[in-house]
N, C-alpha and C positions, 0 to 999 in steps of 0.2 A: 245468546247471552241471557242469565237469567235477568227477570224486572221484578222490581217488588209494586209496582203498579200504581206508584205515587207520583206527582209533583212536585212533590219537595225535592229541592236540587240536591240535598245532601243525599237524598234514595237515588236521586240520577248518576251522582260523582260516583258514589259506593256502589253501584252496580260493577261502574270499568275497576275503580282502586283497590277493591277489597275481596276481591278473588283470591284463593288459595294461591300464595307465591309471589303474586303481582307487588305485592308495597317490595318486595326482596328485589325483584329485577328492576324497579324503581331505581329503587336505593343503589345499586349496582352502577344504571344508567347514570345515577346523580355524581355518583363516585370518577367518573371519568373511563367507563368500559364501552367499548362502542362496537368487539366484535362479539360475535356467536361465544364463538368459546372463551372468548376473555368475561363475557357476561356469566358464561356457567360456572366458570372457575368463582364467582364468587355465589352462588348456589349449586356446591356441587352433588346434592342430594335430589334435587329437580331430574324429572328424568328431561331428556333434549327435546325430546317428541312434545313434550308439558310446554317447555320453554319455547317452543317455534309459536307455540299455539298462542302463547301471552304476549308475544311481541307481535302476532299477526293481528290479536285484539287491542294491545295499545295503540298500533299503526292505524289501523280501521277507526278507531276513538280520538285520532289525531294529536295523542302523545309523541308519538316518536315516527322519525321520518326514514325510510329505507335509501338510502345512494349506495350505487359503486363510486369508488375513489377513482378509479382506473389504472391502479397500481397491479391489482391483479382481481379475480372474479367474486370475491368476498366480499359481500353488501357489509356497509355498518348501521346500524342504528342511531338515528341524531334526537335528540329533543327538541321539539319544537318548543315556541312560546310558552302552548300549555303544558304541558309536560315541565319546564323549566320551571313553571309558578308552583309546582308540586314540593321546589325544594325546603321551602320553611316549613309545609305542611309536614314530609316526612321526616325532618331533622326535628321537630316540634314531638313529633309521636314517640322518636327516638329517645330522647327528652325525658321524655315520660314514661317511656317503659324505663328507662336509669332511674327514677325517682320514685315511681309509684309500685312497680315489680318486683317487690322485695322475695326472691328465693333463692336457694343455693344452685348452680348453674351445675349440670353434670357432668360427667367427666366426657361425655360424647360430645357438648356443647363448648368442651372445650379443642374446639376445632385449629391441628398446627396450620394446615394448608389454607386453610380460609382465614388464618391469623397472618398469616407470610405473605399471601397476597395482599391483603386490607394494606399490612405495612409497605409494599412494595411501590405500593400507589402514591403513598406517603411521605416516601422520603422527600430529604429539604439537598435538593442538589446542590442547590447554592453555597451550601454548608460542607459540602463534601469538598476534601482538595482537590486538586486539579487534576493528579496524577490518579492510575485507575487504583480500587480499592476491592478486595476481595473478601466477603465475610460469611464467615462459618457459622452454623447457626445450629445448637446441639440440644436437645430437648431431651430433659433426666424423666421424663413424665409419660412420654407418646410409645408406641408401639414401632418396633424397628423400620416398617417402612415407612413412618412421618415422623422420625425424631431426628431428622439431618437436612439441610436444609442450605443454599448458597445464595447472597447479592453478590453481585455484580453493578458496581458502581464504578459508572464508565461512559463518556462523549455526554455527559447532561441527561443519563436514563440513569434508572437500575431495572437491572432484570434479575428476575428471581428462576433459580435454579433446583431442581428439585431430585437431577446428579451432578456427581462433580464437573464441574466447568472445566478439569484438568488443568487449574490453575493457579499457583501457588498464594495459599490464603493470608492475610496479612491480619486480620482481627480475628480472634474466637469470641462466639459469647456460648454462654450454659447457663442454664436453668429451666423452668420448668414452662409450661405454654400458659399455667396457669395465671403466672409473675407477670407473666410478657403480655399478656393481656392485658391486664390491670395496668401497665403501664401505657400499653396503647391506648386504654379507654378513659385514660388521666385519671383514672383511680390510685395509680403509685407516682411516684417522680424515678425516673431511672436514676438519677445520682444518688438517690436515695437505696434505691435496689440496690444499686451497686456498694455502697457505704454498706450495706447491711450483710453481704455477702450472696443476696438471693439470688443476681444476676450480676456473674463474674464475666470483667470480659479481660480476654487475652491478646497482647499483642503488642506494641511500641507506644509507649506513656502516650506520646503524642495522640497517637490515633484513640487510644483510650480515653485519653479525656475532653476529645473533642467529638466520641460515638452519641452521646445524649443529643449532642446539637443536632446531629444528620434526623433523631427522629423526627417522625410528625406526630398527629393525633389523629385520632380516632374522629371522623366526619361528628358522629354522637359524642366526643368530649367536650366539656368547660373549657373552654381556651382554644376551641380549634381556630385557625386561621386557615383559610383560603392559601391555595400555593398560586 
């Protein structure tokens, strides 16, 4: 690992934190991912080869701790102490790149898959009824193979689907990844989207007006709460 040859603990911290990718697989860990690939899915531009390498360096720097569960052979990733003292620092950075980072985002930065997961994480199950719920998720914006998109909200999870679950869907929404962003990152109010027509959603009043409450926010929005 490179040093920049100083004592100053911020040259020591930034040596392990500020490696190409690492605040991402952070943020990732922070977010609630504790497997391999559940971690890549939310970097999935990282090659894996890159990513084995950053968590063998966080592990080694005593951020994150390697177990099997003993459920089956797939170690997870935990955060230790230090690692967990990381979270105001990178919800703080995050913060800041929302308020200080003024440019227009590109249309490759408008990413469905790493938007579907973010929210996937997200959901407020509590808020979701009891009985299972299926939602269709249709993007006027994306390229045919990420403009479709399924929850599955069901036994206190969701799981996100990226073909059809072969199971008959009970909410549509449509609109663009652009909208749905913005509202994930409390830049919009979905009641608002929806009022506006930018983000229609289809399906029994009921579930319709009760779809804004199941969202969450974005870990980097104003008003996030803890699930």
């Amino acid at each position: 690992m490179d040093s920049y040859g100083q004592f100053c603990p911020v040259a020591m911290a930034a040596e392990i934190v500020t490696r190409r990718w690492t605040p991402l697989v952070i943020r990732e860990l922070l977010s609630g991912s504790r497997r391999f690939n559940d971690i890549h899915r939310g970097v999935p531009r990282m090659s894996r080869t890159l990513l084995a390498t950053r968590l063998a360096e966080l592990e080694n720097a005593g951020l994150i701790e390697r177990v099997t569960t003993g459920r089956d052979d797939h170690p997870e990733y935990l955060l230790t102490q230090a690692g967990e003292e990381l979270r105001p620092i990178i919800v703080e950075l995050g913060f800041w790149g929302k308020r200080w980072v003024k440019r227009e985002l590109t249309s490759e930065e408008y990413d469905p898959r790493l938007l579907m997961w973010d929210m996937q994480r997200g959901i407020r199950m509590d808020a979701v009824p009891a009985q299972p719920v299926v939602v269709l998720f249709r993007f006027t914006d994306a390229p045919a193979e990420d403009s479709t998109f399924w929850l599955v909200l069901e036994d206190g999870t969701a799981d996100l689907c990226l073909t059809d679950p072969g199971r008959e869907e009970d909410l549509f929404v449509r609109c663009t990844v652009k909208r749905l962003t913005e509202v994930w990152m409390g830049d919009a109010r979905a009641i608002d989207a929806m009022a506006d027509g930018s983000l229609w959603i289809g399906g029994p009043s009921e579930l319709r007006r009760a779809f804004p409450s199941w969202l969450g926010l974005s870990l980097f929005a104003e008003g996030h709460v803890e699930a």
